[in-house]
C-alpha positions in Angstrom: 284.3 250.3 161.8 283.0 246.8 163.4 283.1 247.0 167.4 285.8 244.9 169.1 283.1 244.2 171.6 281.4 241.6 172.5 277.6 240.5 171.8 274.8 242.1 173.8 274.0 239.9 176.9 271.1 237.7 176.7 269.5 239.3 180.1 270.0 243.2 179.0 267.2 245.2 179.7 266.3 246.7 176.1 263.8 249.4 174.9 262.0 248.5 171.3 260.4 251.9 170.9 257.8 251.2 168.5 257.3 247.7 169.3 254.1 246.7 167.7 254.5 248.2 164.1 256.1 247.1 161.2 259.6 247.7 162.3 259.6 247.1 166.0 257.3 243.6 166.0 260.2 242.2 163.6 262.9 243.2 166.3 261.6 242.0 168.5 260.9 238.6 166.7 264.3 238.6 166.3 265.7 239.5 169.8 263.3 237.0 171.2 264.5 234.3 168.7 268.5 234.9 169.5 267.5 234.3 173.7 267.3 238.0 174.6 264.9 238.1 177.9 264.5 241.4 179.4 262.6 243.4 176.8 260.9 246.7 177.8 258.3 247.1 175.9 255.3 249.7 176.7 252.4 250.5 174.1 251.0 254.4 173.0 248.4 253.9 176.4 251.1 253.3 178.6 253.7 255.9 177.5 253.6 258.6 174.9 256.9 259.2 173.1 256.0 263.0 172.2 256.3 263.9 175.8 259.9 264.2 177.2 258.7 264.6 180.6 256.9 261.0 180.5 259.4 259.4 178.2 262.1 260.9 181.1 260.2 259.1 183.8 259.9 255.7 182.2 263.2 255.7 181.5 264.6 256.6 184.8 262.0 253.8 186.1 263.5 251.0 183.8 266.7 251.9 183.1 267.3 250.7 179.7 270.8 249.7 178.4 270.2 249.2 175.0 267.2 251.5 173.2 266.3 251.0 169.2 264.1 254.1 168.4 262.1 252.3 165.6 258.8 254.4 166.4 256.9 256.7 164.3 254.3 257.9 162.1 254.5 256.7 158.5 252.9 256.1 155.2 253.0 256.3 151.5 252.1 259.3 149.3 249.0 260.0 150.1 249.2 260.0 153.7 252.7 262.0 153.5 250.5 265.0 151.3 247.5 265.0 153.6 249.0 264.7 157.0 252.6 266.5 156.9 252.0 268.7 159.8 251.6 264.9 161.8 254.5 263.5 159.6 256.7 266.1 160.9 255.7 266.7 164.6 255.0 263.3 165.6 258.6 262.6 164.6 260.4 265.5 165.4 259.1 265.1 169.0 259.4 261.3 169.5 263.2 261.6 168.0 264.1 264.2 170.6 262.7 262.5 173.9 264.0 259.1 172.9 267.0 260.3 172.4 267.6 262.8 175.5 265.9 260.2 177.8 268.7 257.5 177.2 271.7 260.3 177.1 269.9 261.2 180.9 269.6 258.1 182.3 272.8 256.3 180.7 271.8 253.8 178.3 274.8 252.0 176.7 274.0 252.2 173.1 270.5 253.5 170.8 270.3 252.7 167.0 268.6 254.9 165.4 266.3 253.8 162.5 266.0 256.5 159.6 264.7 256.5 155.7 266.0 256.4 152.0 263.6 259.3 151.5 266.3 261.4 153.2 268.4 261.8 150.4 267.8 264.0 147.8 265.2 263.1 144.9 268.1 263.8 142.0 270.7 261.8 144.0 273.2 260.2 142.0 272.6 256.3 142.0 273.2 254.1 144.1 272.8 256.8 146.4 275.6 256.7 149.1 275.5 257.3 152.1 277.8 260.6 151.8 275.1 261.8 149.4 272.6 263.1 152.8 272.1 266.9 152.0 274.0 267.5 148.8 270.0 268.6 147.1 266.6 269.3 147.4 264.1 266.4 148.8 261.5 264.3 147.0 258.4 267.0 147.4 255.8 264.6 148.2 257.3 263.1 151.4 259.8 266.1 152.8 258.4 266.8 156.1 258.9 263.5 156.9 262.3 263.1 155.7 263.7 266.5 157.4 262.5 264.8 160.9 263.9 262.0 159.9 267.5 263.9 158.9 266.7 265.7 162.3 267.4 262.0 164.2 270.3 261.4 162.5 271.9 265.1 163.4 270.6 264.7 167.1 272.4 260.9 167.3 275.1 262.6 165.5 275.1 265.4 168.3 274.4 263.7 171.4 277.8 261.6 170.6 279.8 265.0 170.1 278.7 266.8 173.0 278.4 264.0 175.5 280.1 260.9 174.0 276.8 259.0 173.5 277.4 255.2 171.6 274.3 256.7 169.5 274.2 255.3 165.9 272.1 255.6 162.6 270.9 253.2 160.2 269.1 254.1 157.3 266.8 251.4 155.6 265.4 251.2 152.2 261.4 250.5 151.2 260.1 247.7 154.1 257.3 245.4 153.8 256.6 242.0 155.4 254.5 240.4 158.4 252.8 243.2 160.3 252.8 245.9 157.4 249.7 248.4 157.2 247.3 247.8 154.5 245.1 250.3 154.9 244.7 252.1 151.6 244.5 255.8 152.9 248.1 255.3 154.5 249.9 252.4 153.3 253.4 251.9 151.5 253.5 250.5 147.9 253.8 246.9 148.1 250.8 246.5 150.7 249.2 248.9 148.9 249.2 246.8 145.7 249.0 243.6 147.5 245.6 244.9 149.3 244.3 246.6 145.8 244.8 243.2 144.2 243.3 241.2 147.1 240.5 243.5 146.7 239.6 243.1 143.0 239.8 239.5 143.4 237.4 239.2 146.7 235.3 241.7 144.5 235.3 239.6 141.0 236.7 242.7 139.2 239.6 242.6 136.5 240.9 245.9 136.9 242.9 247.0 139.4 244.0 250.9 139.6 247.5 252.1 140.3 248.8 255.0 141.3 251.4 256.9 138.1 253.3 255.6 135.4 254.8 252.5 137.0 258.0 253.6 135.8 260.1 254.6 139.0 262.2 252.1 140.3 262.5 251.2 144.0 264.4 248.6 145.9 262.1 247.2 148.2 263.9 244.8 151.7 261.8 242.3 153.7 261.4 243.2 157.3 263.0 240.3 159.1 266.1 240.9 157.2 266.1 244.8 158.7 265.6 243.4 162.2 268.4 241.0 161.1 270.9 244.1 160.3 269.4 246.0 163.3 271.0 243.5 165.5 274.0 243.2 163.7 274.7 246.9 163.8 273.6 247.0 167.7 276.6 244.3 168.5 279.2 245.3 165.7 278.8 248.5 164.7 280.3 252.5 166.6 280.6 255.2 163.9 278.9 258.5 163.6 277.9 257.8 160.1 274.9 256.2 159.5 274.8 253.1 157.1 272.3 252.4 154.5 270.6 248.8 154.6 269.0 247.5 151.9 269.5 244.4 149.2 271.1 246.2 146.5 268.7 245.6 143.7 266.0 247.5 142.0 262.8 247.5 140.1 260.3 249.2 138.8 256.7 249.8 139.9 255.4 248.4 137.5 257.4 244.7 137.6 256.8 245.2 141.2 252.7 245.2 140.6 253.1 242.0 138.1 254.8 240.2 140.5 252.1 241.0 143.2 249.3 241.0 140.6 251.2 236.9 139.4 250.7 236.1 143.2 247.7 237.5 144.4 245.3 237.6 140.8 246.3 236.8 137.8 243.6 237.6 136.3 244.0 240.9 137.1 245.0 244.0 134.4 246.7 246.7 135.9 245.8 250.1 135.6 248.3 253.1 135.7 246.8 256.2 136.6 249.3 258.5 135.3 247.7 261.8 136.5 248.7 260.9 139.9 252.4 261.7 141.3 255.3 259.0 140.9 257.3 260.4 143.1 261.2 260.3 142.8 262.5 258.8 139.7 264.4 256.0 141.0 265.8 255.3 144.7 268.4 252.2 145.3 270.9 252.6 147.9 274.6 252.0 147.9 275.1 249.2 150.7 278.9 248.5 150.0 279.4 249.9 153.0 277.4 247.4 155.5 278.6 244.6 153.3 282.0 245.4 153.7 280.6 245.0 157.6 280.1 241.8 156.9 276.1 241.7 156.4 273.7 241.5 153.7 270.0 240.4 153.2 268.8 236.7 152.6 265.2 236.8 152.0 264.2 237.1 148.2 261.5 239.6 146.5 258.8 236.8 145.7 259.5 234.9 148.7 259.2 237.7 150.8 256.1 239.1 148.7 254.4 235.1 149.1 254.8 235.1 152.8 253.5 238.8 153.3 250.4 237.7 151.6 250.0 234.4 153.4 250.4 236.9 156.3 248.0 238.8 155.1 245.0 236.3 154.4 245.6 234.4 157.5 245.3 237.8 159.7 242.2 239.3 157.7 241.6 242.8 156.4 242.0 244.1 159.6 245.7 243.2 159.9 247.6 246.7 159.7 250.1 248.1 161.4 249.4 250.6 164.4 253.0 252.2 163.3 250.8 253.9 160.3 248.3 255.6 162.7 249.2 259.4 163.3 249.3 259.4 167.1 252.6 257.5 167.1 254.3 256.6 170.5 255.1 253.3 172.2 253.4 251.2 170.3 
């Protein structure tokens, strides 16, 4: 149901954990463009989210009223398959203090930010929100997603037990400004972007990609999650999470001509079909936060142009430190 209450004051002391990856820099873009003042923002050096004891003292130092837990360790396939003992501790662990620290110390409200790969991989589509836990995951990425189902039972817990405002959003495939293009550990789209980039730097045609290019993904530009972050912090107080995504798909392989049209079009793309696809097809149902009274604005090929004018103005090194496996404030 939308909240009777009224928008967050301007001067309210708010936590962005995660604040410098993909997620977190685009909330905080956005709270900083609506007037908000009083962000609390620490990085990895200054305060390790695995450790309940530090996260515990932090919070009782600063006293945050608002908290969006936006941190942890991600990537795409290839990171998921090689590092799930990380993928699952680093989450499991940052989840849990976040989320006691701010039931301790009294914060007014935490939004919790999960994934679409928490649904099951032979989900009926679009996949609702009511379909969490009705089959087995996607394989390739399910440490990650129990640790990510884990944050949405311990929201849904801490508001049973102790009446904590605690709510869930889950969004679909991100990219944008800040994403991580390092190959070892990105997400499709930069991962594509960066390959084409690459080949053209390089003078080569060819440019390889990973399976058959036949799943289909919906894929949602960053600023507009930050956007429905916002809008479910000041409107939103159920127990159920929401999906958040745009509501249209495509398949890998349109997704790669569209990058390829942008980036080289030169280029001839390469599917290496003995490497995994992953699930068949993943598009959420968002009735739900449009009946709210929200949905996203920024188009595919706009929001692919200005990722890649993101890209080449902030050099090869520009990548997210919200891919690197020792995940905390930062």
């Amino acid at each position: 149901m939308i909240a009777e209450a009224p928008r967050l004051p301007r001067d309210a002391r708010i936590h962005v954990a995660g604040h410098r990856g993909l997620v977190g820099s685009a909330i905080v873009r956005k709270l900083r463009a609506e007037g908000f003042e009083n962000l609390l923002l620490a990085n990895r050096e200054q305060l390790d989210l695995r450790d309940q004891a530090a996260v515990n003292y932090w919070y009782q130092a600063n006293q945050p009223e608002y908290v969006f837990l936006v941190a942890g360790t991600v990537g795409g396939i290839l990171a998921n398959s090689t590092r799930p003992a990380e993928f699952i501790y680093d989450n499991l662990m940052i989840h849990a203090t976040v989320v006691e620290a701010a039931h301790r110390f009294g914060s007014k409200k935490l939004l919790y930010l999960g994934s679409s790969c928490i649904y099951p991989r032979e989900a009926d589509q679009p996949i609702t929100e009511e379909a969490l836990l009705t089959g087995g995951l996607e394989p390739t990425n399910e440490p990650y997603a129990v640790a990510k189902i884990a944050g949405i039972k311990l929201c849904q817990a801490y508001r049973r037990q102790y009446g904590c405002n605690f709510v869930s959003a889950m969004p679909t495939n991100l990219y944008g400004p800040g994403d991580n293009f390092d190959l070892q550990s990105s997400h499709v789209v930069p991962a594509l972007m960066r390959k084409c980039h690459d080949a053209r730097e390089d003078g080569r045609r060819e440019v390889p990609i990973w399976g058959t290019g036949s799943p289909r993904r919906e894929f949602l530009h960053v600023d507009d999650l930050a956007d429905a972050c916002l809008f479910l912090m000041e409107h939103y107080e159920d127990e159920q999470h929401v999906n958040v995504g745009c509501g249209q798909d495509l398949s890998i392989r349109e997704l790669a001509e569209i990058i390829r049209d942008i980036v080289h079009p030169d280029a001839e793309l390469v599917f290496d079909t003995s490497k995994p696809d992953g699930a068949p097809r993943k598009l959420l149902d968002v009735s739900k936060l449009a009946e709210l009274g929200w949905s996203a604005s920024i188009g595919l090929e706009e929001g692919i142009r200005s990722t890649y004018s993101w890209f080449v103005d902030n050099g090869q090194s520009g990548r997210s430190t919200e891919s690197r496996p020792v995940t905390a404030g930062a």
